[in-house]
PyMOL Python script that loads the backbone (N, CA, C, O; Angstrom):
from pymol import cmd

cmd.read_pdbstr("""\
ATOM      1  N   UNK A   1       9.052 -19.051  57.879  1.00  0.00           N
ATOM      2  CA  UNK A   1       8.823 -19.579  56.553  1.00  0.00           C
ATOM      3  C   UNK A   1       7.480 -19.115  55.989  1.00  0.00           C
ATOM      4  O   UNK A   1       7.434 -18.899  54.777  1.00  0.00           O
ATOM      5  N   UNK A   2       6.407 -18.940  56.714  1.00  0.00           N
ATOM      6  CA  UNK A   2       5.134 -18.535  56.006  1.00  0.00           C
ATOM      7  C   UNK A   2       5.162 -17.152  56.122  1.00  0.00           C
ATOM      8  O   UNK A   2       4.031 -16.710  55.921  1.00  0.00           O
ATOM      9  N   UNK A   3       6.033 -16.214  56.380  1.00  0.00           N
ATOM     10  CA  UNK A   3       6.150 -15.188  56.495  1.00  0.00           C
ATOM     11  C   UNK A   3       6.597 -14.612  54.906  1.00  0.00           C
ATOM     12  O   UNK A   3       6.151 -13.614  54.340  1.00  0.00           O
ATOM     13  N   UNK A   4       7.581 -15.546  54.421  1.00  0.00           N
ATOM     14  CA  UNK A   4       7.882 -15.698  53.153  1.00  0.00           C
ATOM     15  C   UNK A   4       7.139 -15.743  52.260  1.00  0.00           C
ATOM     16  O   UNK A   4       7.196 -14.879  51.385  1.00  0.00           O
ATOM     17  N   UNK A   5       6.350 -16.616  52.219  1.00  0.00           N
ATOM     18  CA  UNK A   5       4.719 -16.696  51.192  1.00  0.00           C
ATOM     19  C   UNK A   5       3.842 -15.784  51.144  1.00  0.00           C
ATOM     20  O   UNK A   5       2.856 -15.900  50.416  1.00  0.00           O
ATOM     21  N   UNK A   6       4.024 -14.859  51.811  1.00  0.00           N
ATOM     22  CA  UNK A   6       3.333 -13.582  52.270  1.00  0.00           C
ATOM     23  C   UNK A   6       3.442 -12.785  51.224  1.00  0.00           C
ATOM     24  O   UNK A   6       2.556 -12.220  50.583  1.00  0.00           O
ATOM     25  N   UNK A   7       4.885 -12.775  51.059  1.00  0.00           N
ATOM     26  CA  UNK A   7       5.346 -11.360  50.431  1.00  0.00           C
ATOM     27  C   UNK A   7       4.770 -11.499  48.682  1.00  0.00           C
ATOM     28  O   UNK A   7       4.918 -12.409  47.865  1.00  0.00           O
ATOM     29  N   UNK A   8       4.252 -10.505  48.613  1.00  0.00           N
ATOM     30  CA  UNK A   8       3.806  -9.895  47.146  1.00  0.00           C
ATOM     31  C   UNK A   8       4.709  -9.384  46.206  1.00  0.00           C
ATOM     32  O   UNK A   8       5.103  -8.248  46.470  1.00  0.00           O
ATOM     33  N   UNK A   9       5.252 -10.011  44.954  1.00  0.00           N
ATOM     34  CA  UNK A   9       6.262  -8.990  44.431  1.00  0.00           C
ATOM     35  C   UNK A   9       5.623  -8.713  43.784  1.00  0.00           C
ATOM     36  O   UNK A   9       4.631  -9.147  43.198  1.00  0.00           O
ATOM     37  N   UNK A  10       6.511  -7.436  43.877  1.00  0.00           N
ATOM     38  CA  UNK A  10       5.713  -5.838  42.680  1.00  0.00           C
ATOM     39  C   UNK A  10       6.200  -6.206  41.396  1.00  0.00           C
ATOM     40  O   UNK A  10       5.464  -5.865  40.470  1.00  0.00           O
ATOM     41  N   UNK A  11       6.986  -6.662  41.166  1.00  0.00           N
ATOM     42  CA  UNK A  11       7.753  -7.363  39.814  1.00  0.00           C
ATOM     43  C   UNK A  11       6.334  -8.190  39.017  1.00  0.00           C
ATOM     44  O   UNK A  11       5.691  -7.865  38.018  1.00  0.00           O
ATOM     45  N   UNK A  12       6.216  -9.268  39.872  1.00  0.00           N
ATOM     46  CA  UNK A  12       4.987 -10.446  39.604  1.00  0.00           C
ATOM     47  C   UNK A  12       3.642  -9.869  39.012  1.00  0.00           C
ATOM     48  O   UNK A  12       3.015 -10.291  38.041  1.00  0.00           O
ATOM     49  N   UNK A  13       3.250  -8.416  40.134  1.00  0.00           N
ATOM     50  CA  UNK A  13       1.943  -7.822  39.637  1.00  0.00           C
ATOM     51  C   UNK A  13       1.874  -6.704  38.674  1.00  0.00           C
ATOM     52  O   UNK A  13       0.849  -6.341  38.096  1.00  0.00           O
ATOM     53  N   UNK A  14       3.012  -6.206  38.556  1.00  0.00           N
ATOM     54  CA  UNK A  14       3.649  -5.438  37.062  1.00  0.00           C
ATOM     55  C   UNK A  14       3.119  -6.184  35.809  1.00  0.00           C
ATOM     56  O   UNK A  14       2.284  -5.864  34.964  1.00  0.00           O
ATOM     57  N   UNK A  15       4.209  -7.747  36.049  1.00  0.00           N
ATOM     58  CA  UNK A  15       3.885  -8.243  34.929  1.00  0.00           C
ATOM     59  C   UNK A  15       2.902  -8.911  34.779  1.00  0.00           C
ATOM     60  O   UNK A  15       2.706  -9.699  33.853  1.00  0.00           O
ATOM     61  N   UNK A  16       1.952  -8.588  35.960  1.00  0.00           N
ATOM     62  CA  UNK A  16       0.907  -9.503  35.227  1.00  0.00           C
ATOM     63  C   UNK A  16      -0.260  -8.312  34.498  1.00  0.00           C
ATOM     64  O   UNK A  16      -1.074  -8.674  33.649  1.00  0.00           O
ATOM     65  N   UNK A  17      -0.200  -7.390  34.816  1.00  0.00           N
ATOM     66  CA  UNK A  17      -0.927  -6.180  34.571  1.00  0.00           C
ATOM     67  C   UNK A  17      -0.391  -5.739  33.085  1.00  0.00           C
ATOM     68  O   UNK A  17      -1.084  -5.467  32.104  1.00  0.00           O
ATOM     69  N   UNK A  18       1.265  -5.744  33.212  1.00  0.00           N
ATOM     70  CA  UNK A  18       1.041  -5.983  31.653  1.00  0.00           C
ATOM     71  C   UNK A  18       0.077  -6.694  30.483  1.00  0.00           C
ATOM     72  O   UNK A  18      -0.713  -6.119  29.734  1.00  0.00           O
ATOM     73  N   UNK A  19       0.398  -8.175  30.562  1.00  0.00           N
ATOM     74  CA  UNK A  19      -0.467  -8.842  30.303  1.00  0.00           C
ATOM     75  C   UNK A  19      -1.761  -8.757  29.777  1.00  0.00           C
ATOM     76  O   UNK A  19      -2.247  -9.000  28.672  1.00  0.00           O
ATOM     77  N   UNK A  20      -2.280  -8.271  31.052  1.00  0.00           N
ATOM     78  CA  UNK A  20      -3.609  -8.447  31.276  1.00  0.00           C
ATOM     79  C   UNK A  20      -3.685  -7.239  29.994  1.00  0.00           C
ATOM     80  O   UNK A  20      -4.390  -7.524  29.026  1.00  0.00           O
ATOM     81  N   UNK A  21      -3.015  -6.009  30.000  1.00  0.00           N
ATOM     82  CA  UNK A  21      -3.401  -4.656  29.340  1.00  0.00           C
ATOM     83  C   UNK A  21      -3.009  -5.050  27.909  1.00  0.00           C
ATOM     84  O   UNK A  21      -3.573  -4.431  27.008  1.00  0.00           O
ATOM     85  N   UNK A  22      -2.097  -6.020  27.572  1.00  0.00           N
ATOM     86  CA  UNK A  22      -2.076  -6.807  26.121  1.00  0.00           C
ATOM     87  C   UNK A  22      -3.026  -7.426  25.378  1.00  0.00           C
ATOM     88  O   UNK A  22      -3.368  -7.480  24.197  1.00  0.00           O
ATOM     89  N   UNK A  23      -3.456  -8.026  26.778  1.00  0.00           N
ATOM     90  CA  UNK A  23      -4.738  -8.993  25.748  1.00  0.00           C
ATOM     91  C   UNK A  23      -6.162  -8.390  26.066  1.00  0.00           C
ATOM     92  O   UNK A  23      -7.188  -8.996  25.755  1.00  0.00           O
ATOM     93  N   UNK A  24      -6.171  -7.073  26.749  1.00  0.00           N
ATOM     94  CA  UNK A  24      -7.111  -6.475  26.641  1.00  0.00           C
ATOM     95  C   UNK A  24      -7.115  -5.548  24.882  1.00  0.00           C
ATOM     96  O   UNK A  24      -8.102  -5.376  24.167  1.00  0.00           O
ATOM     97  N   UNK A  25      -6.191  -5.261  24.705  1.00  0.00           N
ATOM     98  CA  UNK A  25      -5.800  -4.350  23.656  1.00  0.00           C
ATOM     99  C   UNK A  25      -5.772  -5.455  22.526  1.00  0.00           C
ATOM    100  O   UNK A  25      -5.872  -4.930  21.417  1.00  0.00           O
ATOM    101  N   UNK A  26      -5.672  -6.760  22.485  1.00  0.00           N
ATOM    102  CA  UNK A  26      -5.793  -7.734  21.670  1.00  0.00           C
ATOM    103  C   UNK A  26      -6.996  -7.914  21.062  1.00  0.00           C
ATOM    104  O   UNK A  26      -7.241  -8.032  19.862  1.00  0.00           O
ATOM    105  N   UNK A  27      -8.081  -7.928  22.462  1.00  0.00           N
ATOM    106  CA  UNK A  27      -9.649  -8.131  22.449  1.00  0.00           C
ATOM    107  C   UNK A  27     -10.172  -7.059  22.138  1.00  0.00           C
ATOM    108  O   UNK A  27     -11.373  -7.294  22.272  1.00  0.00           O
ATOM    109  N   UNK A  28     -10.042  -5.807  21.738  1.00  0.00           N
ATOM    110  CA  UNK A  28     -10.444  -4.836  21.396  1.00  0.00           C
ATOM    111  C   UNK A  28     -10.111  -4.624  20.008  1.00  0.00           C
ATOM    112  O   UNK A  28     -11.124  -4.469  19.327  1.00  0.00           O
ATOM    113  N   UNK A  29      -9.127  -4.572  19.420  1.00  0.00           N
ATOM    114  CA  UNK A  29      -8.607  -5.244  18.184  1.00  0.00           C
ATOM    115  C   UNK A  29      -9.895  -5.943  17.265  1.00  0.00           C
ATOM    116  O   UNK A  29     -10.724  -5.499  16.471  1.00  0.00           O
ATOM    117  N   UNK A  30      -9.515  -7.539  17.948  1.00  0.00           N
ATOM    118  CA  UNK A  30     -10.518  -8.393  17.742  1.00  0.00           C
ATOM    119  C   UNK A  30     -12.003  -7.831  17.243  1.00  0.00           C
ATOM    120  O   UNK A  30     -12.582  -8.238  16.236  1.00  0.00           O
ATOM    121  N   UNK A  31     -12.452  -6.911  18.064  1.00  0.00           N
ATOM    122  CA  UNK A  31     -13.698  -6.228  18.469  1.00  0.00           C
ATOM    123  C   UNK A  31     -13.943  -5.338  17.166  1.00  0.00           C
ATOM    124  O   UNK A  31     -14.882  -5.496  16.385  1.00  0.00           O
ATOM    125  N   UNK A  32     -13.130  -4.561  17.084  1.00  0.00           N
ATOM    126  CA  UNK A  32     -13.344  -3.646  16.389  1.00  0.00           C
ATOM    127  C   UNK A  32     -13.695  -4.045  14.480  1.00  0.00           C
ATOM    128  O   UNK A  32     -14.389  -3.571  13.580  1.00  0.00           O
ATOM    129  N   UNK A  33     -12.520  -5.420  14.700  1.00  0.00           N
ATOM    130  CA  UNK A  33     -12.575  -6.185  13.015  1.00  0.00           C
ATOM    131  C   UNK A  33     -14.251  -6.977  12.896  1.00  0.00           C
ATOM    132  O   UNK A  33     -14.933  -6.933  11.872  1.00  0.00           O
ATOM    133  N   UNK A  34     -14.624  -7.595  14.048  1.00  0.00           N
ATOM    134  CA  UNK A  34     -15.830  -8.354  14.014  1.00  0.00           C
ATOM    135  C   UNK A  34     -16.790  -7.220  13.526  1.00  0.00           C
ATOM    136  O   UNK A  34     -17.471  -7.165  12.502  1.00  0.00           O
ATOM    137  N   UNK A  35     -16.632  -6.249  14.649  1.00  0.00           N
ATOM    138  CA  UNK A  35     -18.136  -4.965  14.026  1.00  0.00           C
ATOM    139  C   UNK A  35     -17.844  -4.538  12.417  1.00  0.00           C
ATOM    140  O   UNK A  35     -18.706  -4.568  11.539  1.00  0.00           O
ATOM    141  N   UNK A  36     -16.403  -4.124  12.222  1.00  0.00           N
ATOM    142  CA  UNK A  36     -16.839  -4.166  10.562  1.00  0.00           C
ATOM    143  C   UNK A  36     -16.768  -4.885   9.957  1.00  0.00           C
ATOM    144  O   UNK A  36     -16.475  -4.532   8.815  1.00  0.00           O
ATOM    145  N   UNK A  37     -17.001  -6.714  10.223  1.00  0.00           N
ATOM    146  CA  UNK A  37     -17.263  -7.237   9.291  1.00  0.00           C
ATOM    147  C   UNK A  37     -18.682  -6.970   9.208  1.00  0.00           C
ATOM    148  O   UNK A  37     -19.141  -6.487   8.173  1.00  0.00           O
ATOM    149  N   UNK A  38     -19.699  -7.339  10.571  1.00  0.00           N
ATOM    150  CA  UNK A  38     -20.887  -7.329  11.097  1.00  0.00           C
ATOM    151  C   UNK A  38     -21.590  -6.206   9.882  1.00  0.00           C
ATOM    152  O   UNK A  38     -22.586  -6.304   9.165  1.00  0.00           O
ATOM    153  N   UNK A  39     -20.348  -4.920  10.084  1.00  0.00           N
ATOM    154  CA  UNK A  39     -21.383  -4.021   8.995  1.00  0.00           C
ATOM    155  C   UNK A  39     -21.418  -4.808   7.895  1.00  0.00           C
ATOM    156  O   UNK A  39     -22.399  -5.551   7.870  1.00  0.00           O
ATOM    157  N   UNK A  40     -20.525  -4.912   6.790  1.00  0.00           N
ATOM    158  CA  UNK A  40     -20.466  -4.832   5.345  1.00  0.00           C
ATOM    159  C   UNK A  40     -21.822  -6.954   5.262  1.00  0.00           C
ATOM    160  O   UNK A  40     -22.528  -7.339   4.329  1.00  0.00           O
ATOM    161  N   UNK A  41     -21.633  -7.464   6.270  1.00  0.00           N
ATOM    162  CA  UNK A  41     -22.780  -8.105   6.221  1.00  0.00           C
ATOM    163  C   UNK A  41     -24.572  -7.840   6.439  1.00  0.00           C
ATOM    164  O   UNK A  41     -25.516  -8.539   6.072  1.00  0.00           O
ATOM    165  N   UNK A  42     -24.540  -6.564   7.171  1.00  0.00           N
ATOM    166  CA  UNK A  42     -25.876  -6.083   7.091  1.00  0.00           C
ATOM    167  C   UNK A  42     -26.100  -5.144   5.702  1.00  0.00           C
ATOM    168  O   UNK A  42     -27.222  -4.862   5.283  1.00  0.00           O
ATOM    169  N   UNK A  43     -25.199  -4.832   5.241  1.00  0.00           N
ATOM    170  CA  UNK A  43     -25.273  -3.978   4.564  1.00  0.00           C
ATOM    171  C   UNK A  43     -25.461  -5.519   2.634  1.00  0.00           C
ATOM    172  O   UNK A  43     -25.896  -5.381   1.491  1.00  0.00           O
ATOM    173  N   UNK A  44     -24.971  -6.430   3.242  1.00  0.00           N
ATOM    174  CA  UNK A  44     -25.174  -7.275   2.078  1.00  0.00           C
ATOM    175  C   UNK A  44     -26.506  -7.921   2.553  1.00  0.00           C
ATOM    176  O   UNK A  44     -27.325  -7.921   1.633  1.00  0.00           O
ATOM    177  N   UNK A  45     -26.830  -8.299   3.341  1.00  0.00           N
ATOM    178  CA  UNK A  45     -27.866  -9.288   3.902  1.00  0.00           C
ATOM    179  C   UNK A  45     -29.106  -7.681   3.370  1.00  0.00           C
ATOM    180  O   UNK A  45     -30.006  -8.233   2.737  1.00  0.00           O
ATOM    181  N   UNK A  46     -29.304  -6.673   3.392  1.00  0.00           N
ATOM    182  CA  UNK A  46     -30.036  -5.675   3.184  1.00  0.00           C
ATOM    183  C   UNK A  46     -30.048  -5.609   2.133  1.00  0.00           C
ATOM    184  O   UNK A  46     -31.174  -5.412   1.675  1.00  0.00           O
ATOM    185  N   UNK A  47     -28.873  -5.721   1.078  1.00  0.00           N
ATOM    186  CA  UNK A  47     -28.930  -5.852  -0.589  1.00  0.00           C
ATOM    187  C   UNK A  47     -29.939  -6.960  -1.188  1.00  0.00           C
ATOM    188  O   UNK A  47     -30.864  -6.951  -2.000  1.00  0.00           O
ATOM    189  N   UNK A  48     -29.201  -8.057  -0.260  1.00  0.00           N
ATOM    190  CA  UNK A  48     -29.977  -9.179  -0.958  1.00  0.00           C
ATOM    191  C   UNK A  48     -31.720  -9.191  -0.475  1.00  0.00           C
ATOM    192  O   UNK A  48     -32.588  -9.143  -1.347  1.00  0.00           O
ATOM    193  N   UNK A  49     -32.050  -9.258   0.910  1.00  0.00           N
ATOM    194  CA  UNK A  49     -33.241  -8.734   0.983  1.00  0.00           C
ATOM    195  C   UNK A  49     -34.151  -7.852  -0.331  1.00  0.00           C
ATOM    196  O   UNK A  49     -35.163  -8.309  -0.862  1.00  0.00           O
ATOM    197  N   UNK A  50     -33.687  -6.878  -0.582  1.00  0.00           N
ATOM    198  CA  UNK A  50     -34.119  -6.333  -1.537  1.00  0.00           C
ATOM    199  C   UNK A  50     -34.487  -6.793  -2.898  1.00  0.00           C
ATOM    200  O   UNK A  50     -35.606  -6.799  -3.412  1.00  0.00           O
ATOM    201  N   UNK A  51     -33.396  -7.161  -3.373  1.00  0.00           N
ATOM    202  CA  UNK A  51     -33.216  -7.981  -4.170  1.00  0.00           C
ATOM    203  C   UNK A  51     -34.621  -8.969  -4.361  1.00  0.00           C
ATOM    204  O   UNK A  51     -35.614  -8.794  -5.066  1.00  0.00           O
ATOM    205  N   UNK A  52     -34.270 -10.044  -3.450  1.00  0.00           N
ATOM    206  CA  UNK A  52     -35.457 -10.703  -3.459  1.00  0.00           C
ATOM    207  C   UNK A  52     -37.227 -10.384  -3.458  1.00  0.00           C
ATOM    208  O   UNK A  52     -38.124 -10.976  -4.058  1.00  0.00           O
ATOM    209  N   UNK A  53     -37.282  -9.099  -2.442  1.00  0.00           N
ATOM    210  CA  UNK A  53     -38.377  -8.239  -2.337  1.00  0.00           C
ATOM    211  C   UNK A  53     -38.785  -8.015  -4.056  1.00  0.00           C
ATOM    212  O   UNK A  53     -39.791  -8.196  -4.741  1.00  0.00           O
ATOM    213  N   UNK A  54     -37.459  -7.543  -4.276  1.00  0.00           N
ATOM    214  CA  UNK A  54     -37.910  -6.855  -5.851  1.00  0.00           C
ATOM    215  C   UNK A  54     -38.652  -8.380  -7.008  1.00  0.00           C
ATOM    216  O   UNK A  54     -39.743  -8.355  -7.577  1.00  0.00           O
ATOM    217  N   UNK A  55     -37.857  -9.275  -7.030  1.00  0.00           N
ATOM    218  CA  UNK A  55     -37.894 -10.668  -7.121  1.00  0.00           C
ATOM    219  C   UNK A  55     -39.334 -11.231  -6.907  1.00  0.00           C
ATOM    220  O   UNK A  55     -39.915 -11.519  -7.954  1.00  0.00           O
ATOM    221  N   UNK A  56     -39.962 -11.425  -5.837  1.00  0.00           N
ATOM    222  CA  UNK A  56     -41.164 -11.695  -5.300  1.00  0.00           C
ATOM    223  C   UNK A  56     -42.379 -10.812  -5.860  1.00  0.00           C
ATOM    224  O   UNK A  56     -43.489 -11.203  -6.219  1.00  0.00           O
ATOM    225  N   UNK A  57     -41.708  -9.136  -5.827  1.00  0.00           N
ATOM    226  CA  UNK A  57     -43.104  -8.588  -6.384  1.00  0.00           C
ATOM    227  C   UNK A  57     -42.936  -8.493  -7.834  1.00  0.00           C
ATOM    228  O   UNK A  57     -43.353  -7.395  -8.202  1.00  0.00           O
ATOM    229  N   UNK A  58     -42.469  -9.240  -8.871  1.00  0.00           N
ATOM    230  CA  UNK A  58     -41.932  -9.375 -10.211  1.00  0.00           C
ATOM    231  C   UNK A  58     -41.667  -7.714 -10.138  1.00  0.00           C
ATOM    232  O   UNK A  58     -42.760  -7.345 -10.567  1.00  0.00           O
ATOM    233  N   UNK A  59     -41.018  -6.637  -9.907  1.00  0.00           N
ATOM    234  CA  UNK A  59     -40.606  -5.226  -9.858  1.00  0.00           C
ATOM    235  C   UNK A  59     -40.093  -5.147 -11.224  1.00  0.00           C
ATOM    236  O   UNK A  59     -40.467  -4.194 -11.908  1.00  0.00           O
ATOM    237  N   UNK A  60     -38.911  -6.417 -11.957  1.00  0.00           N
ATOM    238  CA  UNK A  60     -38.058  -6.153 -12.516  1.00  0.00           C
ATOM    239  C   UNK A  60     -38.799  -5.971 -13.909  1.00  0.00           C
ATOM    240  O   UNK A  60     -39.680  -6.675 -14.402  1.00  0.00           O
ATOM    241  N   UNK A  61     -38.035  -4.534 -14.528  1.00  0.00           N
ATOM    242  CA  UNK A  61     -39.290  -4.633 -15.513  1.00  0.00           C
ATOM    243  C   UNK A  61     -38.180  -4.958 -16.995  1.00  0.00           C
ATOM    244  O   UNK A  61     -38.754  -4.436 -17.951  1.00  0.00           O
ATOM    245  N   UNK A  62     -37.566  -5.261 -17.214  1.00  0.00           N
ATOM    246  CA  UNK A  62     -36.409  -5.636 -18.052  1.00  0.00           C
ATOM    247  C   UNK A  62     -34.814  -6.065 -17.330  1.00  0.00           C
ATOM    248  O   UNK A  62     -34.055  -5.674 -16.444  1.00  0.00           O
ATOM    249  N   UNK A  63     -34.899  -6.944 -18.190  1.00  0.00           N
ATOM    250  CA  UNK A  63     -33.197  -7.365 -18.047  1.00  0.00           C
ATOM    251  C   UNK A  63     -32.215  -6.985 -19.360  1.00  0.00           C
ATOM    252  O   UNK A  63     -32.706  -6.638 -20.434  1.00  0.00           O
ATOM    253  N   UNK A  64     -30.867  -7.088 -19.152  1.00  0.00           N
ATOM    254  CA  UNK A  64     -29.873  -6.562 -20.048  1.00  0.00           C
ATOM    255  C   UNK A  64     -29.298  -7.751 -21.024  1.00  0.00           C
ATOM    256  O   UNK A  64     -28.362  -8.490 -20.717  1.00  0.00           O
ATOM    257  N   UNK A  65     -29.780  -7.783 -21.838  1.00  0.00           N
ATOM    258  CA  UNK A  65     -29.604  -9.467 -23.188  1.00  0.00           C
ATOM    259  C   UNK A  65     -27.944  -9.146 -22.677  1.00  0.00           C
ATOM    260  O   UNK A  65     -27.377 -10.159 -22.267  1.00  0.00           O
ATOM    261  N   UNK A  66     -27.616  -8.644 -22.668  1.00  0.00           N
ATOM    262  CA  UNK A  66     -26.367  -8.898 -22.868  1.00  0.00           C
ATOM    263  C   UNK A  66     -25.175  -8.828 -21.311  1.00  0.00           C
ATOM    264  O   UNK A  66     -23.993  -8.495 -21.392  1.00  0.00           O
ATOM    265  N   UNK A  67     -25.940  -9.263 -19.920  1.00  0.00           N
ATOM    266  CA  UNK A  67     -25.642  -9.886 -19.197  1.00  0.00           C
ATOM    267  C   UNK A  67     -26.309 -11.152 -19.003  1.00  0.00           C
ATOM    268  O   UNK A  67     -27.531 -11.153 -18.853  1.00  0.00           O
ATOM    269  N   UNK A  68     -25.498 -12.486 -18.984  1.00  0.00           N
ATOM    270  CA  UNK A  68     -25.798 -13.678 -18.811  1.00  0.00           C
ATOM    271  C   UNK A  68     -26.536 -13.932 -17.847  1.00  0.00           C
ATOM    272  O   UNK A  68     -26.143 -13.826 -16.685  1.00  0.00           O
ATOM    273  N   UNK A  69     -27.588 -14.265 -18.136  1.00  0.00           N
ATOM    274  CA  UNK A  69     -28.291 -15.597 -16.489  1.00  0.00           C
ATOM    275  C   UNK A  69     -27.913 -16.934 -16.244  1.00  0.00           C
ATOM    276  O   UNK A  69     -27.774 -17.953 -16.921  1.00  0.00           O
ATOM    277  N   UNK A  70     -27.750 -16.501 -14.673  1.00  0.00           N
ATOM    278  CA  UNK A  70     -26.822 -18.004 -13.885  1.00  0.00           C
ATOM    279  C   UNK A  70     -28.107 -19.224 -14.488  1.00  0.00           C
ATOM    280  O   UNK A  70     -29.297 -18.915 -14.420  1.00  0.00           O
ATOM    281  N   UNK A  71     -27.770 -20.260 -14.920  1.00  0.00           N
ATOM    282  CA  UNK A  71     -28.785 -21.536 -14.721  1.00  0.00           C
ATOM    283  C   UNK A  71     -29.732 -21.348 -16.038  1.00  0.00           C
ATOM    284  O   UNK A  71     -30.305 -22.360 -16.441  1.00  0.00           O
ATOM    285  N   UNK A  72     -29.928 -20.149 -16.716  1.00  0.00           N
ATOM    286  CA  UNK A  72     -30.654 -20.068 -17.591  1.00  0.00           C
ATOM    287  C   UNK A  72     -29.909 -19.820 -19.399  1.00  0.00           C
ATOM    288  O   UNK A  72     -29.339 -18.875 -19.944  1.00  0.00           O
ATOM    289  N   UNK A  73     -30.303 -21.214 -19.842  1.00  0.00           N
ATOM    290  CA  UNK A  73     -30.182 -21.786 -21.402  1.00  0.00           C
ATOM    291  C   UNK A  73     -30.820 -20.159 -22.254  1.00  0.00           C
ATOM    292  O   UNK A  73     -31.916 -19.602 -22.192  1.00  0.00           O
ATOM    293  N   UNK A  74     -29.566 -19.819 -22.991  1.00  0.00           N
ATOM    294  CA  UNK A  74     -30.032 -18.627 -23.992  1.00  0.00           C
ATOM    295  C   UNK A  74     -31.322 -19.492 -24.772  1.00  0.00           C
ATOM    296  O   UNK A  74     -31.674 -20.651 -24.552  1.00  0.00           O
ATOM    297  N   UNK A  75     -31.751 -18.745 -25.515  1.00  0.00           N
ATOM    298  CA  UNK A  75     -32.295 -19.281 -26.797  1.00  0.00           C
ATOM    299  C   UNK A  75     -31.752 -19.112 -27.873  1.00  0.00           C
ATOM    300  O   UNK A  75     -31.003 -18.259 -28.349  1.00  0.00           O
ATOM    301  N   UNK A  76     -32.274 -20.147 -28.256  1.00  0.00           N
ATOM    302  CA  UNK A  76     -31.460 -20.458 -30.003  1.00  0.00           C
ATOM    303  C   UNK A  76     -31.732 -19.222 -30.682  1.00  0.00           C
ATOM    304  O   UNK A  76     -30.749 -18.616 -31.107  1.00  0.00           O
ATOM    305  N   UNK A  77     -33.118 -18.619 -30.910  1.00  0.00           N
ATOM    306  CA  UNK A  77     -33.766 -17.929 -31.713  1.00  0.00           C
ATOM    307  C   UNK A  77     -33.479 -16.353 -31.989  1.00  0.00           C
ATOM    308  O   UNK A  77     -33.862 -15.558 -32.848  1.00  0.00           O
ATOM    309  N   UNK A  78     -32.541 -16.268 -30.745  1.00  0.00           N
ATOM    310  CA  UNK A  78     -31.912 -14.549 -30.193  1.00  0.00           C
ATOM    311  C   UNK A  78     -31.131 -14.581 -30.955  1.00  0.00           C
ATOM    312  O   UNK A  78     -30.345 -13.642 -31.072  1.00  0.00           O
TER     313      UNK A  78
END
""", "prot")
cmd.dss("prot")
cmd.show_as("cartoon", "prot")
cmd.util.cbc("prot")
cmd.orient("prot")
C-alpha cells in the first residue's frame, strides 16, 4: 500500500507545469500593462512638475483671454 503513494504521475506534473506556465504568462501580462502605465505617469507627474516649476518662478509671461481659468471670476470690465 505505501508503495502506491509513491508513485508520481506524469499526468499530475504535466498538469501542473501547465499551470504554473499560465499564470506565469498571466504575470507577465500583468507586468508589462503596470510598466506602461508607470510610464505615461512619469511622463505626467514630469508635466505637472514643470508646470508648477514654471508657476513658482512666475515664468508665465501671458495667458490666452480666451481660454477660461478654473476658479477664477472673469471681469466685468473685459
Amino acid at each position: 500500500m505505501e508503495e502506491e503513494n509513491k508513485i508520481i504521475s506524469l499526468t499530475e506534473v504535466i498538469e501542473s507545469k501547465v499551470i504554473k506556465e499560465k499564470e506565469l504568462e498571466f504575470y507577465r501580462e500583468q507586468l508589462v500593462e503596470i510598466q506602461r502605465k508607470i510610464g505615461f505617469l512619469e511622463l505626467d507627474l514630469n508635466l505637472t512638475k514643470q508646470i508648477i516649476g514654471l508657476i513658482e518662478k512666475e515664468s508665465i509671461v501671458s495667458i490666452d483671454n480666451s481660454v477660461p481659468l478654473l476658479g477664477v471670476e472673469p471681469d466685468a470690465d473685459v
